[in-house]
N, CA, C and O atoms as CSV, one atom per row, in Angstrom:
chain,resi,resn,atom,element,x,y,z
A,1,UNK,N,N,51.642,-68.238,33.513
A,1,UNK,CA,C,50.584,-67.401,34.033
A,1,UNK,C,C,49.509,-67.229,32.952
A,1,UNK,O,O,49.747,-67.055,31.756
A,2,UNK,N,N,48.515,-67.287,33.420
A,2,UNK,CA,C,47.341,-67.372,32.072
A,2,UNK,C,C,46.956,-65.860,32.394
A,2,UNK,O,O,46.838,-65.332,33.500
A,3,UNK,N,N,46.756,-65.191,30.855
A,3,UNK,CA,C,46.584,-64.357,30.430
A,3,UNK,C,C,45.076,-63.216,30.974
A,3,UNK,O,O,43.949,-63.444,30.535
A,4,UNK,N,N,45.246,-62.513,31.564
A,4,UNK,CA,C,44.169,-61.868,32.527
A,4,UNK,C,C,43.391,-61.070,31.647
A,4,UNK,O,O,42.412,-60.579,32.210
A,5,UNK,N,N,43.528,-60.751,30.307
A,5,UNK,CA,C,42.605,-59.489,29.646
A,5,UNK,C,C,42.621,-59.990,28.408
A,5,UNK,O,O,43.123,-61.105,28.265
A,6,UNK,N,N,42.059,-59.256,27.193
A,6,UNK,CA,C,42.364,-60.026,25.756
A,6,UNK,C,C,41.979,-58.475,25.151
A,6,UNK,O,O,41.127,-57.690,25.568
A,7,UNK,N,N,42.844,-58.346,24.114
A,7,UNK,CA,C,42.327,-56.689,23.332
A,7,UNK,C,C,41.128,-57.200,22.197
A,7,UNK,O,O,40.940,-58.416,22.164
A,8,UNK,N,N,40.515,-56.562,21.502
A,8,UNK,CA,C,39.646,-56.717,20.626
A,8,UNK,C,C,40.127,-57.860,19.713
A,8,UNK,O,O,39.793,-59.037,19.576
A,9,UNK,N,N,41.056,-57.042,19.134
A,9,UNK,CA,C,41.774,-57.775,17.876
A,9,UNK,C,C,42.436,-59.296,18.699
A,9,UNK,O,O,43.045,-60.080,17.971
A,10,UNK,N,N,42.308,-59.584,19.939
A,10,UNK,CA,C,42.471,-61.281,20.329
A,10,UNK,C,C,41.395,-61.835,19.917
A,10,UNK,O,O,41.354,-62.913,19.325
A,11,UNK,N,N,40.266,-61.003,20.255
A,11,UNK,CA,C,39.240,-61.867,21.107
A,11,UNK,C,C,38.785,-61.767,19.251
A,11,UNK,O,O,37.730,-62.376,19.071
A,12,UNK,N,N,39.175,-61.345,18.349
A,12,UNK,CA,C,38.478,-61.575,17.138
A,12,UNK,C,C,39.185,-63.026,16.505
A,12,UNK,O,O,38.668,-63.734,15.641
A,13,UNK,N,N,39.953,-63.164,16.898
A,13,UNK,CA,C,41.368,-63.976,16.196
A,13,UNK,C,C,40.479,-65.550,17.314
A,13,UNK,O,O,39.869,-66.455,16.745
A,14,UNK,N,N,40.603,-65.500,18.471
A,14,UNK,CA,C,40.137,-66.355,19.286
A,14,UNK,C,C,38.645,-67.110,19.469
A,14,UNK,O,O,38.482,-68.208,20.001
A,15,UNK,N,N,37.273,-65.988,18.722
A,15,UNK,CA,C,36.295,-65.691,18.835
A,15,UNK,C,C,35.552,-66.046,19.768
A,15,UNK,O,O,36.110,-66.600,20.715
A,16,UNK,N,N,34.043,-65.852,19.825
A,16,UNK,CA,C,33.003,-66.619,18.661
A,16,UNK,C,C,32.515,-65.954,17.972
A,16,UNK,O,O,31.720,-66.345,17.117
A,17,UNK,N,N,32.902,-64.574,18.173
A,17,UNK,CA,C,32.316,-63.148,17.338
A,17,UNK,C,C,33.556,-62.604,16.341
A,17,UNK,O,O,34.740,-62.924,16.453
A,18,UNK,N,N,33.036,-61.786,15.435
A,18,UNK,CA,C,33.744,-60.788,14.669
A,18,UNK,C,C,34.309,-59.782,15.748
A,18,UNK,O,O,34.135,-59.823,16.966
A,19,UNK,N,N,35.269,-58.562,14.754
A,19,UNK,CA,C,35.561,-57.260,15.484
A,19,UNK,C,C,34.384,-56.578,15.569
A,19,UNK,O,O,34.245,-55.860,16.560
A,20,UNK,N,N,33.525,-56.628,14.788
A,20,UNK,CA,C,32.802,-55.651,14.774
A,20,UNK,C,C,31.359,-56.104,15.352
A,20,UNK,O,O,30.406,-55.330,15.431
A,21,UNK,N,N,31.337,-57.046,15.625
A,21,UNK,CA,C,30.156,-58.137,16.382
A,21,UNK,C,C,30.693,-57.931,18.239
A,21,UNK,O,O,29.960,-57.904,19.228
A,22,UNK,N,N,32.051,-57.825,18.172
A,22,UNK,CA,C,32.960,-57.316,19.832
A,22,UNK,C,C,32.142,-56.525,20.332
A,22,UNK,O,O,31.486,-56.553,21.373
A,23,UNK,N,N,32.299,-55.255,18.864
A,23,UNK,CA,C,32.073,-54.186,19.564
A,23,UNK,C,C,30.611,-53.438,19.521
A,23,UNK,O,O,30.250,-52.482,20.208
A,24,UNK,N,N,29.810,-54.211,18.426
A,24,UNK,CA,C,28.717,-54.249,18.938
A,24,UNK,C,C,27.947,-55.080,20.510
A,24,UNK,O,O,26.761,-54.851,20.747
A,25,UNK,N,N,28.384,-55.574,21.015
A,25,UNK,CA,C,27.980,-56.385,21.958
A,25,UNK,C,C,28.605,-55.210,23.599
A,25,UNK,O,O,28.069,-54.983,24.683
A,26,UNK,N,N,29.641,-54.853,23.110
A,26,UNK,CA,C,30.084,-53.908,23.996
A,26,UNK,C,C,29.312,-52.419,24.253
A,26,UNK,O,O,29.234,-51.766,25.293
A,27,UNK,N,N,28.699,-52.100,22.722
A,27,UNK,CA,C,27.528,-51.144,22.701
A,27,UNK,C,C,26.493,-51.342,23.419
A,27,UNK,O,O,25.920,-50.619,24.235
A,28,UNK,N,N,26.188,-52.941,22.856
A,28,UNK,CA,C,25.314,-53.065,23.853
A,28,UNK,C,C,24.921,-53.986,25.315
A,28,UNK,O,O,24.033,-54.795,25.583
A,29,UNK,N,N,25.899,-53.491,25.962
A,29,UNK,CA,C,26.082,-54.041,27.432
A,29,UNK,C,C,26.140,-55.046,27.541
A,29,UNK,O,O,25.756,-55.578,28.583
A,30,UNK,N,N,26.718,-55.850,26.367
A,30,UNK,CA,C,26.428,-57.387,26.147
A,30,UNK,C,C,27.771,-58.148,27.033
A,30,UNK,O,O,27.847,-59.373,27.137
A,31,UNK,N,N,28.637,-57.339,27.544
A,31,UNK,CA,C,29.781,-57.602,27.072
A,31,UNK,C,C,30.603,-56.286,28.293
A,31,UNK,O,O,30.105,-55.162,28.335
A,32,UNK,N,N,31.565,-56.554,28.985
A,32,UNK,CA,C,32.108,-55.133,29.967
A,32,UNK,C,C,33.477,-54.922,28.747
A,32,UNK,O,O,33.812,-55.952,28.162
A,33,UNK,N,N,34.131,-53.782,28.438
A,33,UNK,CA,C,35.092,-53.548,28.188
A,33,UNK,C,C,35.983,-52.210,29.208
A,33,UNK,O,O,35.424,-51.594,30.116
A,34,UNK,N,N,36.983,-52.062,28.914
A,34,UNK,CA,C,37.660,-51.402,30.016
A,34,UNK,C,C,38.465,-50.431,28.799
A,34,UNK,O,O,38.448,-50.925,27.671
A,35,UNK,N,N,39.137,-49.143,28.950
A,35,UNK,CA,C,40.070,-48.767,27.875
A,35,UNK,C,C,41.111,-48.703,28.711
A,35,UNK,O,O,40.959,-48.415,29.898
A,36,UNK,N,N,42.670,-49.054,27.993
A,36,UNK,CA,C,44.162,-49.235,28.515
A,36,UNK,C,C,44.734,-49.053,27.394
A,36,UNK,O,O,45.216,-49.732,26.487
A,37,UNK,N,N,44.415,-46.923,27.918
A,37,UNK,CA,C,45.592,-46.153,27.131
A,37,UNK,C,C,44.411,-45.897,25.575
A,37,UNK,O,O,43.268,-45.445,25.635
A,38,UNK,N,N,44.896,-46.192,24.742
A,38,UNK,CA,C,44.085,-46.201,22.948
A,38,UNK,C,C,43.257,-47.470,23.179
A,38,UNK,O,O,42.081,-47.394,22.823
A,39,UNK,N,N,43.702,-48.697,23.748
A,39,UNK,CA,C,43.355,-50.009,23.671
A,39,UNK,C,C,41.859,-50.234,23.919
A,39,UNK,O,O,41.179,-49.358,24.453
A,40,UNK,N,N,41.457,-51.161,23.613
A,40,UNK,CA,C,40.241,-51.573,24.332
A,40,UNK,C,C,40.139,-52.940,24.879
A,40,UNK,O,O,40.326,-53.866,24.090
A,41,UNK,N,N,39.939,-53.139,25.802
A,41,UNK,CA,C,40.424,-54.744,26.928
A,41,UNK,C,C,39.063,-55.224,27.382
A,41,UNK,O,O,38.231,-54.510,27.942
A,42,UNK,N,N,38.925,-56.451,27.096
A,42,UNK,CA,C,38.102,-57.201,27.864
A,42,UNK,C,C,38.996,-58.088,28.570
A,42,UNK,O,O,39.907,-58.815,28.174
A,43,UNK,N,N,38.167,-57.682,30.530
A,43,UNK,CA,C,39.166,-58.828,31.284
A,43,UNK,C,C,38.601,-60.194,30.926
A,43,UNK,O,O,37.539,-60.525,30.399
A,44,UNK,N,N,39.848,-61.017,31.464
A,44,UNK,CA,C,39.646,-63.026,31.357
A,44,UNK,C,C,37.944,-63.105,31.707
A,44,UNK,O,O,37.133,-63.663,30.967
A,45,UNK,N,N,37.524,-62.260,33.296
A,45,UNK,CA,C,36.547,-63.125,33.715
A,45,UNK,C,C,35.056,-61.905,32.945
A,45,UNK,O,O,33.904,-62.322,33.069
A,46,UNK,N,N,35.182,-61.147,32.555
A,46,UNK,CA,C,34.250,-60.793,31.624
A,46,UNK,C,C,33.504,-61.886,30.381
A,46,UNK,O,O,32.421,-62.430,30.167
A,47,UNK,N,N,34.626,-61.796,29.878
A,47,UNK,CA,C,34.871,-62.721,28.581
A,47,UNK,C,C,34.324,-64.277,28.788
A,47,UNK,O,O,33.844,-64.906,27.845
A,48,UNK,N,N,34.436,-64.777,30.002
A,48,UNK,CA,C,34.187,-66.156,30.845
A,48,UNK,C,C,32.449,-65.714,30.778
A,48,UNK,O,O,31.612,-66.314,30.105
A,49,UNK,N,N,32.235,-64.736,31.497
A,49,UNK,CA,C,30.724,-64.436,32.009
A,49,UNK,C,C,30.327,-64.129,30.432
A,49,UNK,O,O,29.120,-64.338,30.311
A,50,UNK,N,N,30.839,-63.764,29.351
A,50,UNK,CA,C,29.672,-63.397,27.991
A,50,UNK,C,C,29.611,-64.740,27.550
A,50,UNK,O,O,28.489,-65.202,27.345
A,51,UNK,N,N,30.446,-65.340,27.394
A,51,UNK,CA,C,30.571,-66.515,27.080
A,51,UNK,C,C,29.222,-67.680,27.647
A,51,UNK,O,O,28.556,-68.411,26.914
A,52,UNK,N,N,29.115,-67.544,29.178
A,52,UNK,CA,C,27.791,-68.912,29.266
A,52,UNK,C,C,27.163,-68.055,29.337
A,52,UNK,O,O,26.074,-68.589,29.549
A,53,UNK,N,N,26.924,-66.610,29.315
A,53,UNK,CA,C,25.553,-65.738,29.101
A,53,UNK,C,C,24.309,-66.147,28.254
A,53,UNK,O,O,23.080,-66.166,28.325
A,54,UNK,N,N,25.720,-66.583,27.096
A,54,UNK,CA,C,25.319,-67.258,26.047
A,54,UNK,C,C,23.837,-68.233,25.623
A,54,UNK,O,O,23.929,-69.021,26.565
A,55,UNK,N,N,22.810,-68.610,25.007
A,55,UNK,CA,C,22.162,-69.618,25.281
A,55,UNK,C,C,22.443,-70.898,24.652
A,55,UNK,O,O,22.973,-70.978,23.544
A,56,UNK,N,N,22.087,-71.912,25.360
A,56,UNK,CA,C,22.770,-73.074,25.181
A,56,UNK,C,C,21.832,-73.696,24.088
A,56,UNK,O,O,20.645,-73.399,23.959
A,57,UNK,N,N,22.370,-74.399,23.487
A,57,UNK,CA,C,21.899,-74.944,22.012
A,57,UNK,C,C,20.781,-76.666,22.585
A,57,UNK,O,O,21.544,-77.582,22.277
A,58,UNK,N,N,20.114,-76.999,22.899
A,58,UNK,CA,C,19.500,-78.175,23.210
A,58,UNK,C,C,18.974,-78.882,22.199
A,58,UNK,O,O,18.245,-78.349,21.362
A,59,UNK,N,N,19.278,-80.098,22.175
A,59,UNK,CA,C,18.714,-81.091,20.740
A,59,UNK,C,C,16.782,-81.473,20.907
A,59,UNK,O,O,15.926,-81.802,21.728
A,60,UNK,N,N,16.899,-81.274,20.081
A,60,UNK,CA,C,15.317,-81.659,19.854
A,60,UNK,C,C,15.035,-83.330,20.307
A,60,UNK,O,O,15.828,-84.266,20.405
A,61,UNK,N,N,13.554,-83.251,20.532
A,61,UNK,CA,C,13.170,-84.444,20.806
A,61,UNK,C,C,13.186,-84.962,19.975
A,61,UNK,O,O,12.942,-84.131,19.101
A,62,UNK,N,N,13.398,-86.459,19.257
A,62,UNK,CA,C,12.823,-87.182,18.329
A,62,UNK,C,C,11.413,-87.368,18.265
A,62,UNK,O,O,10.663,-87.916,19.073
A,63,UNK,N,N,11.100,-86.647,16.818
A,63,UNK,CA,C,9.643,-86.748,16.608
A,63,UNK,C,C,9.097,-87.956,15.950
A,63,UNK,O,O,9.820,-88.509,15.121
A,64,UNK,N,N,8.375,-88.256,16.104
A,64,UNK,CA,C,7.602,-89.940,15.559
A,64,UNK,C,C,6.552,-89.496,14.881
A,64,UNK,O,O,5.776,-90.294,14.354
């Protein structure tokens, strides 16, 4: 069964962000988090949606 949520301290270990880059992004609405209990959880499909929120990196033209 693939894993439905990830706590901070995954998603730091897993990245593309720091802990403290998490939880800035969660400050700022970058990002949904949920609390479970002390915890702090981002679900699978949150994490999916910050992820291509993302902007995509495109190669330059070759200049002449």
């Amino acid at each position: 069964m693939e894993k439905q949520y990830y706590t901070i301290a995954e998603l730091d270990k897993i990245g593309p962000l720091s802990r403290s880059s998490w939880f800035n992004a969660i400050r700022d609405g970058l990002i949904v988090a949920r609390k479970a209990g002390r915890r702090t959880i981002v679900m699978r499909e949150d994490y999916d949606r910050f992820l291509k929120s993302r902007p995509a990196i495109r190669p330059r033209a070759p200049s002449h």
